[in-house]
N, C-alpha and C positions, 0 to 999 in steps of 0.2 A: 959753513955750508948753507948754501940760499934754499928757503922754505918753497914748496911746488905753489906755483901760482896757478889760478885755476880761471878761464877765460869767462867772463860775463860784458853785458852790453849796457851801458850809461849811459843815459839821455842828459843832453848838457845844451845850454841856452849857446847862441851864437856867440855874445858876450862875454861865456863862462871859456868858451875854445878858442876864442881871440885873445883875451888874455893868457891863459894857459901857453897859448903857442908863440907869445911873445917872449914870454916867461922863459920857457923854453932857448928861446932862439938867444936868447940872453945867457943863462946858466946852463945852457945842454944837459941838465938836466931832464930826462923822460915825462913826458905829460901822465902815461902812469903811474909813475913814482908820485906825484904832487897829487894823483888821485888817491893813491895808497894810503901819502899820510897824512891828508884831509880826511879819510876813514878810520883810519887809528886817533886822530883829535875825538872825532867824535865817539869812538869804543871808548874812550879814555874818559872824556868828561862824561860820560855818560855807565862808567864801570857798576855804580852802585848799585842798577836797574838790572845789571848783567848777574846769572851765574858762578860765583866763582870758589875757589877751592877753600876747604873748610880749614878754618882755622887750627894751629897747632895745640891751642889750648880747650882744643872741645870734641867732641864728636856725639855721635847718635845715640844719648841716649846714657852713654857708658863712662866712663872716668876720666877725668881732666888732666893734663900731662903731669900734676903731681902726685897722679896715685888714686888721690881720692873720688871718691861718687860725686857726682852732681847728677842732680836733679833736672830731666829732661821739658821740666816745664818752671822757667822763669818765676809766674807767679806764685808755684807751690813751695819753690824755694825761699821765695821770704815771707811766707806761712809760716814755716821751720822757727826760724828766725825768733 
């Protein structure tokens, strides 16, 4: 099932739309598909910067996936130690 795409406007050099529409005219592939996944490149190398879902082995605060406590602040925990 294809995700809803949602319509915005991109300003792009003449050079950047002649190539693209060459590209195009070559691979029929869609000029915004080659926008799409020049934006996913860059979501991608650039993930680390990004939001993303917390990890299985931790959460806020509360117990680690094997049960036990940890310690919500890194440097208290190798206090402990």
């Amino acid at each position: 099932m294809a995700r809803k795409k949602i319509s915005t406007t991109v300003y792009l050099t003449e050079e950047q739309v002649t190539a693209l529409k060459e590209l195009h005219n070559r691979t029929r592939v869609p000029i915004a598909e080659y926008i799409r996944m020049g934006i996913d490149m860059i979501l991608e190398k650039n993930s680390h910067v990004l939001p993303g879902q917390v990890s299985l082995f931790e959460d806020f605060g509360g117990e680690d996936a094997s049960g036990g406590r940890r310690s919500p602040d890194p440097k208290a925990e190798q206090k402990e130690k």
